[in-house]
N, C-alpha and C positions, 0 to 999 in steps of 0.2 A: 182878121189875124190876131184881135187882142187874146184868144187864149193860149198863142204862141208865146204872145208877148209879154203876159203875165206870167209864165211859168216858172216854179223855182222845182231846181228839182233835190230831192234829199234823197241819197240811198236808203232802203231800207236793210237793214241789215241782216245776219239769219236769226237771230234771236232777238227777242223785245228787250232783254236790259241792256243791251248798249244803246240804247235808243235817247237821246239826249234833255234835257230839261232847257229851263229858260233861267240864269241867272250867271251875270260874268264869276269869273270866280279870278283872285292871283293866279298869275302863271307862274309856276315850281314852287308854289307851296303845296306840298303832300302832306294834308293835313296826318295821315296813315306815320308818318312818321319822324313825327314831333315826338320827341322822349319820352315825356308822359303818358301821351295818347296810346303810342307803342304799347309803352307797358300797362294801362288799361286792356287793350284788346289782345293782347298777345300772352299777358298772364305770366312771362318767362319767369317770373322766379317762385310759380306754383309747381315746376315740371321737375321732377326728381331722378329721372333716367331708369332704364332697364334694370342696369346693375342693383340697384334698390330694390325695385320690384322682385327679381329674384332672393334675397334672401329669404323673403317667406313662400314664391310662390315659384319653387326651380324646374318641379314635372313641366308648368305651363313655361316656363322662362324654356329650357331644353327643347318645346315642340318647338316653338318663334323661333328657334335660333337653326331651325332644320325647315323654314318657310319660304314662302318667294319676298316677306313683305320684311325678313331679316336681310334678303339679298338684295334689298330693291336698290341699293347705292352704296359703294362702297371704294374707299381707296383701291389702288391696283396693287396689286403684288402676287407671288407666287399661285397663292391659294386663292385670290378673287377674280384674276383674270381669267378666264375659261377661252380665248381666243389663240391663233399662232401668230405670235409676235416675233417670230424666227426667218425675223427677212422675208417674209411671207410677202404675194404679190395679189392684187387682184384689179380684173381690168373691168371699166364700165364706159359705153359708146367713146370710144379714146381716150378716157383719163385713168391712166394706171396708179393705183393706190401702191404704197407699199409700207408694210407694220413690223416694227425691228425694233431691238434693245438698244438704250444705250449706258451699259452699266445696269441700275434698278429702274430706270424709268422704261416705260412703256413711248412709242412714238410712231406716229404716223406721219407718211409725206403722199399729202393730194392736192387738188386743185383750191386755188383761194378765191375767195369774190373779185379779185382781178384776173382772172383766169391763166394765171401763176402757179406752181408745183410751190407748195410750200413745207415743212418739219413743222409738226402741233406735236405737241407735250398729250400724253392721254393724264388726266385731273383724275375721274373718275369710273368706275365701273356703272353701267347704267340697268340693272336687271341680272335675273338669273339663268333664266329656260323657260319657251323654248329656245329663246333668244339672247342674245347679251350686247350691248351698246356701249357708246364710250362719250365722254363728254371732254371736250376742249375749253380750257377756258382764255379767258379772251384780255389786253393790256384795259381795257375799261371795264372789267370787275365780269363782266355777265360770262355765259359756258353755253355752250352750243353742242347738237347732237351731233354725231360724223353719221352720215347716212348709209355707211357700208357696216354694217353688222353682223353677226357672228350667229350658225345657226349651230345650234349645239348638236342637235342629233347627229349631222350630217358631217359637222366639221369641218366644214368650209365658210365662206366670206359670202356676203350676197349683198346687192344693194336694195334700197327700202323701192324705190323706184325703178325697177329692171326693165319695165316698156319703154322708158322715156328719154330724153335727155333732160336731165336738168341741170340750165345753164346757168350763172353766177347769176344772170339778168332776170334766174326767175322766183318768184317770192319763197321757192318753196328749199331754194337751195340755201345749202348745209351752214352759213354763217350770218343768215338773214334769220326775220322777228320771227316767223313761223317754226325754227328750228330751236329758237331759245328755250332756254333748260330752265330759268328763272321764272318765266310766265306759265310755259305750255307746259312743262312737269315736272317741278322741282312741292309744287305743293301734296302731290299724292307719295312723293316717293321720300318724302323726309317727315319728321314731328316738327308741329309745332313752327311751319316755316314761315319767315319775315322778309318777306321781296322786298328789300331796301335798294332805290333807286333816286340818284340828286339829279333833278330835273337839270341844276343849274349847269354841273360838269357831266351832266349825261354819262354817269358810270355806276356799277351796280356793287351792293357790297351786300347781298340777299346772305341771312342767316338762317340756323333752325336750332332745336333744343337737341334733336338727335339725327345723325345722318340718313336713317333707313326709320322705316314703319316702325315703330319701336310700341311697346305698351300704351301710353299716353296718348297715340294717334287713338285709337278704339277706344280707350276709359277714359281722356280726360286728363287732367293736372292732377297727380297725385300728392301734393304734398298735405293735402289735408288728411287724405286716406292713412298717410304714411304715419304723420303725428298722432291720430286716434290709436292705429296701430300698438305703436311702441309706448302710447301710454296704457294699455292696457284699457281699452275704456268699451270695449263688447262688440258681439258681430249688427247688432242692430243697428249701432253706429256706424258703421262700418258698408252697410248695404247703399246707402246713399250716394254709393260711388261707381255712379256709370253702369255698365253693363255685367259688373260684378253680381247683380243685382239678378238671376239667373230667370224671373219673371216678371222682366221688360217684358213692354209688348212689343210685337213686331214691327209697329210704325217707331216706337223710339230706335229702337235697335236698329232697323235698313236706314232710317236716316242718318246715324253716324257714321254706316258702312259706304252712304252713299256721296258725299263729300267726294269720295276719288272715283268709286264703282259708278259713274252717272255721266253721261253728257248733256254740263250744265255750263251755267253761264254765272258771271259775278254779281254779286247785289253789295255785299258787305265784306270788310276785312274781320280779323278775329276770330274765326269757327274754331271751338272746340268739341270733343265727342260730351254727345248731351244737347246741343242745342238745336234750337230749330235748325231745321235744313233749308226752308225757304225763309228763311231769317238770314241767308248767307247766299244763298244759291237759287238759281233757276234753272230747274231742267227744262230738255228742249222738247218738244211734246210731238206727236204722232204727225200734225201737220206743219211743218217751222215756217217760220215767219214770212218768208217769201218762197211763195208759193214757185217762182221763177227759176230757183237755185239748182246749179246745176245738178249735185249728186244729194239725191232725197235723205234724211235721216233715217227714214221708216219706210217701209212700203206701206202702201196705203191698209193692210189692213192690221198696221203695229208689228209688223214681222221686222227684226232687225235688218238693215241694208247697210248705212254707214257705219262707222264705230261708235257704239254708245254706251259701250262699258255695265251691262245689265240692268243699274234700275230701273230704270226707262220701260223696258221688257216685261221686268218683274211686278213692277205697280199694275200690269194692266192682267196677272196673272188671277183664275179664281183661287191660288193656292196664300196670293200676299190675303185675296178679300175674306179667305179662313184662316187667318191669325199664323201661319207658319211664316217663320224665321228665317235668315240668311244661317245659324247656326243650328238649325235642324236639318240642315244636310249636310253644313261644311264646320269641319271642327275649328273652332274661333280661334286658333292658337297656333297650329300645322298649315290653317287653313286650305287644311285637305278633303276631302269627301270621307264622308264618315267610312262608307263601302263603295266599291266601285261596282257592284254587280248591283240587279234587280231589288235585292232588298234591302236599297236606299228608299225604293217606293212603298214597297210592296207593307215596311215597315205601319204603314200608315193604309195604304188603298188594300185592304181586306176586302175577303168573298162576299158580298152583298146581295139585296135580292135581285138587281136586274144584271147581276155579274156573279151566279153562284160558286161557280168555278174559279172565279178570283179574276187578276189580270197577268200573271206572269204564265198565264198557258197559252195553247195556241187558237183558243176557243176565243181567246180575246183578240191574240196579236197577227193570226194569221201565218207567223213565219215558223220556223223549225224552232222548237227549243234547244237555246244554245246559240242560235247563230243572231249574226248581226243585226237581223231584221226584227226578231224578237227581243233587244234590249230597247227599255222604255225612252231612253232617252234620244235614240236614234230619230224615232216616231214623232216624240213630245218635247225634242229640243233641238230642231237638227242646228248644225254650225253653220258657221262662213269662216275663211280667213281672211285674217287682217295683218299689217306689219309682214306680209308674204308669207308665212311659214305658222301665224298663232291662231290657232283654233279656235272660235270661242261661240258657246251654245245660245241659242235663243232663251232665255227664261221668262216668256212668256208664258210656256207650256201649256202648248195648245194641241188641239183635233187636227191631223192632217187634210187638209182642204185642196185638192189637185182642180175641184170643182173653181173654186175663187181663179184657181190659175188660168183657166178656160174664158171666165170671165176679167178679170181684172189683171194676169201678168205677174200674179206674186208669183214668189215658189212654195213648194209643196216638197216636204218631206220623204215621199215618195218617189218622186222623180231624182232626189239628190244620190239616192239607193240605185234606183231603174233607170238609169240616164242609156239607158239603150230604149227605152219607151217614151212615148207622150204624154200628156199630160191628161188626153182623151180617156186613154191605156187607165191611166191612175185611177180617174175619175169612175169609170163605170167596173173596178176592181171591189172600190170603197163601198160602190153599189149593188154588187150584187154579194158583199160581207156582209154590210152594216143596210144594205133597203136602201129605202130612194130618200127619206127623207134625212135632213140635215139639222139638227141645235142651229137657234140663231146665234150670229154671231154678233155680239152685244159691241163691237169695235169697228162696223159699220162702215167695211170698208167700199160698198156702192156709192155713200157721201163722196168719200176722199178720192175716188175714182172720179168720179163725175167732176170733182172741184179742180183736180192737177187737169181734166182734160176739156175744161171751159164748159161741159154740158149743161143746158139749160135746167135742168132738174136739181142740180149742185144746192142750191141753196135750202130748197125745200128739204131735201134730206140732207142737209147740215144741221138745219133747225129739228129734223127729229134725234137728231144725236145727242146733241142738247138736250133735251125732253127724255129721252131715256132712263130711266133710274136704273135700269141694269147696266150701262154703259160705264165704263170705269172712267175715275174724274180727266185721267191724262188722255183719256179719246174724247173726252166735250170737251177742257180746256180744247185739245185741237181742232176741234169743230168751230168753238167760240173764234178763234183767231183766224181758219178759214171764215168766215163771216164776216171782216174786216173789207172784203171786199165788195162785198156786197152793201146798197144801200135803202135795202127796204125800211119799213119803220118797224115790221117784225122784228127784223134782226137785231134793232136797236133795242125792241120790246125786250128782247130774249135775252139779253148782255144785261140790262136792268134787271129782267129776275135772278140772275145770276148772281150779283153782288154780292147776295148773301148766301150763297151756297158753303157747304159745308167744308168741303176741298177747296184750300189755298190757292192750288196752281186753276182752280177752275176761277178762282175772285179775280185770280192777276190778269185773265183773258178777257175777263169779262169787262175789268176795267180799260185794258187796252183797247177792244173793238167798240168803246165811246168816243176814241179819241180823236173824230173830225168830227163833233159837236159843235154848235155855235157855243162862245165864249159861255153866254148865260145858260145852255143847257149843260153845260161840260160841270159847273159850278154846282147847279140844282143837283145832277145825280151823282157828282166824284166828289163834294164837298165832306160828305160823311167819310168817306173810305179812308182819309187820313188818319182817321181813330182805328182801325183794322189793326188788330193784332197782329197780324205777319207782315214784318219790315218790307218784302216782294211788294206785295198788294198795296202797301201805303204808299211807299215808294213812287210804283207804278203812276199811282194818282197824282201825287207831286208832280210827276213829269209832264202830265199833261196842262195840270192847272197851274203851270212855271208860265205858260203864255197869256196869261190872263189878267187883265190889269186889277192893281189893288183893290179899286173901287168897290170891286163886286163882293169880296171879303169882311165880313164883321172884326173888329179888333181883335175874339176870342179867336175867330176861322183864321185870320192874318200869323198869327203868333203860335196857331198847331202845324201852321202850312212851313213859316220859316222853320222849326224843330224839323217836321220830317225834310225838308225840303235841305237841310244839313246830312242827314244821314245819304240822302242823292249824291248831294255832291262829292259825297267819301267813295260813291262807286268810280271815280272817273279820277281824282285826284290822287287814289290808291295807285293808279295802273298809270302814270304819264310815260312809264317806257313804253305806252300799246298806242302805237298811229291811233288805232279805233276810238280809245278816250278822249283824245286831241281831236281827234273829229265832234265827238259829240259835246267838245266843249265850245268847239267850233261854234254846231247849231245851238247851242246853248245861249254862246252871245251874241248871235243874230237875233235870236228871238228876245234879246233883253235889247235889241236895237243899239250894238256894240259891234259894227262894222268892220274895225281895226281890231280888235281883241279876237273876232273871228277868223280875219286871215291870219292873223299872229298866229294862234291855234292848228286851222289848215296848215299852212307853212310847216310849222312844227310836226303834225301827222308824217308829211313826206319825207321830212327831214329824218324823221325815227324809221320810216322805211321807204325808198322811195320810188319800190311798186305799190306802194297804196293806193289804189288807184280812186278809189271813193271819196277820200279828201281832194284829188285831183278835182272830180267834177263839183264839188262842193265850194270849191276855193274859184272855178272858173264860172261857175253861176255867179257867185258874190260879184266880181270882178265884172261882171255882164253889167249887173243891175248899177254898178258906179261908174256904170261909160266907160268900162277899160275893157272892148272888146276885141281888141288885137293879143292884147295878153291872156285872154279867156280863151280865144282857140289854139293859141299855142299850148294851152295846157291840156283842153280835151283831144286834139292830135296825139299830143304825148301817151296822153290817156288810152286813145285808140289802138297804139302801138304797144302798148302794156297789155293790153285786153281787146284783141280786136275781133273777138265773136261775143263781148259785153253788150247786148242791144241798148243798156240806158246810158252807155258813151254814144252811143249811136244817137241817139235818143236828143241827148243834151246836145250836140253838137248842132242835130238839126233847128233845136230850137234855137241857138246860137245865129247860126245862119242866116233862117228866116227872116231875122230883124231885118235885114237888108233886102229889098225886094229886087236886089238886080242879081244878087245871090240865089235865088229859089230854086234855079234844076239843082245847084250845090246840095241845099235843106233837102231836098225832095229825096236826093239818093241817100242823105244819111238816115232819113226819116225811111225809108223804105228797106234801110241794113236794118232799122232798128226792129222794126214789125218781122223783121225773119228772123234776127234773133230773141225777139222780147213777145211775143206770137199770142199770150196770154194778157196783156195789157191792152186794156180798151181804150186808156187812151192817149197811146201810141198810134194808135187806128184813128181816132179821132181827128190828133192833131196831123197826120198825115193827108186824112181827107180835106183838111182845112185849106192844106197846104196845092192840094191837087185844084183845088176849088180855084185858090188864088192864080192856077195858072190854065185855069178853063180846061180842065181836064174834067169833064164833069162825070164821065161815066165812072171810072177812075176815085171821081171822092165820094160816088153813091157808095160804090163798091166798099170802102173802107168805112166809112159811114156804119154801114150795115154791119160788117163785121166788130166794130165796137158795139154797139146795138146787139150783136148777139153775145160777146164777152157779158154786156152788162144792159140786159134789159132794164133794168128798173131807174135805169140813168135818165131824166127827162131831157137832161142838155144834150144827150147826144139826138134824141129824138127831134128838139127845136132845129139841131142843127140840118138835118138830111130835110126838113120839111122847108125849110128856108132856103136849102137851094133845090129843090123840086119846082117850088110856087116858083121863085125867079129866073127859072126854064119853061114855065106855064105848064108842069106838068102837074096838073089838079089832082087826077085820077091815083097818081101814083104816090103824089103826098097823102091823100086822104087818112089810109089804115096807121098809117106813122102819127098823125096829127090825132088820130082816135084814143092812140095809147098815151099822148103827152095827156089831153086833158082827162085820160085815165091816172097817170099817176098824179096829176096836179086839180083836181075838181073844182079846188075853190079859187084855181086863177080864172079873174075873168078876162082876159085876155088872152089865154088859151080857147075859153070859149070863143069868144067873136072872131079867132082866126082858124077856129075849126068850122065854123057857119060859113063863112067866106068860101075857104075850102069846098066846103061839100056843095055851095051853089054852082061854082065855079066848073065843080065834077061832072054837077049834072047836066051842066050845059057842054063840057066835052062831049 
């Protein structure tokens, strides 16, 4: 049972940078906002406001002020409320909203996290169309979303959640962390914003330069622009300033678009337009981090599924890999589409020779000219909605594939059109337009198919994803991080060449999937990557090599490690209103061997929300390992009841349990919730057959045995472990092939030899 007994378990989370380092830090010191520090990173008094901007530049000031990124926030009043605040009703699974004046203010009475009818103040307008939102704010400084929303077209009330109940108890309701306005969108919808949060009175007093998207979100701090300006001093001077600058290329230009357009994750405070983008941010790439997670980012073959706000889409498009712009289709100012008909494309995709007729006829598109099925972007970008009611395109702008949906489950553009047809219908349509053959599809989603559904060929074709040089870097970065689970010495091979790839977010994966390295190889290969240009990537390496004792560092390597190993800790000391930081501050001082500053931490996670459930099991492992195991199940019950189809509460609980051997049918059934819900984890399977073993249930732990074995062939422990109870059933014959593959993946153990000889004596005499 010791790999029961050893186990510590760490959530993983959906993204790599909340992933934690090793080093205690103060608790409610926000280095992010120390006075100075502030105005380092935040620039405030380089930001001169719109009004400025327009004296010289009013045509472009006039479109912004007719955009969605002028309406993105806004005080209430006559002209910015677009909702019916006239005693208006609206009902959701039994809680009747109701939105009324009183005098100038705006006000709603709904349900409160005590499940109470309460009166909230509406603060602000939160958007423009197709939707519009409202924001409350709250006696400790922060502002929360109201989840009943206003659909403009239709004129009516709708809740963001119409299938569900969401109850005060669930993390997603309206006055809980996930709804906060300060973290989850207060940074896209304003310039220049400063999450100002005091750990010590846990209240928020978040600022910004300008309420709405104003100029300075897209160019930059203009006050250097502004003084060149008005001294008269030429346009040459003057070009240096952001995107003004009309031949930007299109990696600087998406990356200051992408700041908001992106779902990404935090690395650094401070982003202004102009700077790196993974100097600040991590996007989440084609395969996210745990592979487990209920609702996928991506479909497997980079088609949008969850919200990911376009660039994500766009980087994996061949149109970003030919230098076109976010403002060659959409005017930077209106932020409208240049043209809404055909030749927005057509501008560009001219009669060529394998397309003499062009693409806007029917030679290309198959459908009527005119109708729905012949606009390009129906084809080449179909939508989904999100928030209920907002439409929004795929911009990866790709080939309609019904065939991929045949085999892999994506969707196909065609069927979005033909949804009285199949998907068969689609496919052999395309086939008898376009022939039988297919373009490869350099985004490989047979890899990412094979990996979400445990096939044994997953790896192999991960590793040629990687290897691809047509593949775009955010489909290998995804392929790199699917690789993570895997432990061949390819894989590791592969993450090593990778290091120095050319693409950022492909270094940050590469670095990540080293990171269960023995100490001394983690050092050999992640010890350069600290010098890496992009704060992501060095970052990244920091965190890994935070567990590693000094010793192994040269004074020069100690002294670059501490520097970047500072900038770490600003990603987590930025955010202490996020359970999630507190969590990873948690693992942070475990791994500095800081017991009490780690539950201090955990504690605090819950404290800030307290369905977090991940600091639950985090905080009730700790709690294991210091003999306080009556307190450790109290907390993953708790856990249970917060998330009770979470297989790695299951998970943990069982391994809780098993400490005690008079407990085992207990372990066994939560170790058996956890393989139904966690189905993809080998060794779940593992420790479950461990578990069957200890209670002589032997056919029982061959069985799970084998199925972590097939999760993860290249595991040699799971191999040692099904041969060890085979031999000690006398079953030779059946140990044998298992014993074949250990001292296949292990040659130079001699010990695996002499007990595969035994073995096979022992066989032949069955």
């Amino acid at each position: 049972m010791s790999d029961l007994l050893k186990h510590q378990f760490y959530i993983l989370l959906i993204t790599f940078f909340l992933s934690s380092c090793g080093e205690n830090i103060e608790n409610g010191k926000n280095l992010s906002h120390d006075a100075a520090n502030s105005s380092i990173l935040y620039k405030t008094d380089q930001y001169v406001g719109a009004h400025t901007c327009a004296e010289c530049h009013e045509e472009s000031h006039q479109k912004w002020m007719d955009s969605h990124h002028y309406h993105a926030m806004e005080l209430p009043n006559e002209e910015t409320v677009r909702a019916d605040f006239n005693n208006s009703i609206f009902e959701n699974f039994g809680v009747t909203s109701r939105f009324f004046r009183e005098n100038e203010k705006f006000m709603v009475e709904t349900e409160n996290q005590e499940g109470n009818m309460e009166v909230f103040e509406v603060a602000y307008t939160f958007g423009w169309e197709p939707l519009q939102q409202y924001l409350v704010k709250f006696p400790d400084g922060r502002m929360q979303v109201l989840p009943t929303c206003w659909d403009v077209e239709k004129k009516e009330w709708y809740h963001l959640y119409p299938n569900e109940r969401i109850a005060p108890d669930d993390p997603l309701f309206w006055t809980r962390s996930m709804q906060n306005w300060d973290h989850m969108c207060a940074d896209c919808h304003s310039t220049n914003l400063r999450k100002e949060f005091d750990d010590s009175s846990q209240t928020f007093s978040t600022a910004y330069s300008e309420i709405n998207v104003a100029c300075e979100s897209c160019h930059g701090p203009g006050r250097k622009h502004v003084e060149m300006a008005r001294a008269n001093q030429g346009w040459a001077g003057l070009l240096h300033f952001g995107l003004s600058d009309v031949n930007s290329s299109n990696v600087s230009q998406i990356e200051s678009c992408a700041k908001c357009h992106a779902r990404r994750g935090f690395v650094h405070p401070g982003h202004h337009a102009n700077d790196s983008f993974l100097d600040h941010f991590l996007p989440e790439v084609v395969q996210p981090w745990s592979p487990d997670m209920q609702v996928p980012t991506y479909h497997v073959d980079g088609q949008i599924d969850d919200e990911v706000y376009v660039y994500g889409s766009y980087v994996q498009s061949k149109m970003f890999h030919k230098g076109i712009r976010c403002v060659d289709c959409h005017d930077p100012h209106s932020v409208k589409l240049h043209t809404y008909t055909n030749q927005l494309c057509t501008r560009c995709h001219v009669p060529n020779e394998k397309n003499p007729t062009g693409f806007d006829t029917p030679d290309h598109h198959f459908h009527q000219s005119g109708s729905k099925g012949a606009q390009c972007v129906e084809c080449h970008m179909p939508h989904k909605t999100y928030m209920g009611i907002d439409d929004r395109r795929d911009h990866s702008i790709r080939i309609p594939r019904p065939d991929h949906t045949l085999k892999f489950g994506t969707p196909n553009a065609c069927n979005q059109c033909h949804a009285d047809k199949d998907a068969k219908w689609a496919a052999d349509a395309v086939v008898k337009y376009k022939g039988p053959d297919r373009p490869k599809d350099v985004r490989h989603p047979a890899a990412f198919h094979a990996f979400r559904n445990g096939k044994p060929e997953a790896e192999k074709l991960l590793l040629e994803t990687c290897r691809d040089p047509e593949s775009p870097a955010f489909t290998r970065a995804g392929a790199l991080l699917a690789l993570r689970r895997f432990m061949s010495e390819a894989s590791y091979e592969e993450a090593r060449r990778n290091l120095d790839a050319n693409d950022s977010v492909v270094r940050v994966a590469a670095v990540s999937k080293l990171e269960n390295l023995s100490d001394i190889d983690a050092h050999k290969d992640l010890v350069s990557m600290l010098s890496d240009p992009t704060r992501s990537v060095r970052t990244e390496a920091a965190r890994i090599l935070a567990r590693i004792p000094e010793t192994f560092f040269s004074l020069e390597e100690l002294n670059l490690f501490q520097k970047v190993f500072d900038e770490l800790k600003l990603r987590y000391t930025s955010n202490l209103d996020r359970p999630e930081s507190h969590l990873s501050l948690g693992i942070l001082a475990e791994n500095r061997n800081d017991p009490e500053q780690a539950e201090k931490h955990y504690r605090q996670a819950v404290r800030r929300e307290s369905t977090y459930v991940p600091a639950r099991m985090n905080l009730a492992t700790l709690l294991s390992r210091r003999g306080r195991n009556q307190e450790a199940e109290k907390i993953l019950r708790e856990a249970a009841n917060l998330q009770p189809t979470w297989g790695q509460v299951h998970y943990s609980l069982g391994l809780l349990l098993a400490e005690d051997r008079k407990r085992l049918s207990e372990a066994i059934r939560s170790l058996e919730r956890a393989s139904a819900y966690w189905n993809d984890n080998p060794r779940v399977f593992n420790n479950l057959a461990i578990a069957y073993w200890q209670s002589d249930k032997i056919e029982d732990a061959a069985n799970s045995f084998l199925q972590a074995i097939r999760l993860q062939p290249e595991n040699p422990e799971f191999l040692q472990n099904i041969v060890q109870l085979l031999v000690q059933r006398g079953r030779w014959v059946d140990a044998l092939p298992h014993a074949r593959n250990m001292v296949r993946l292990l040659p130079e153990n001699q010990q695996a030899k002499a007990f595969l000889a035994q073995i096979e004596r022992n066989a032949r005499g069955q």
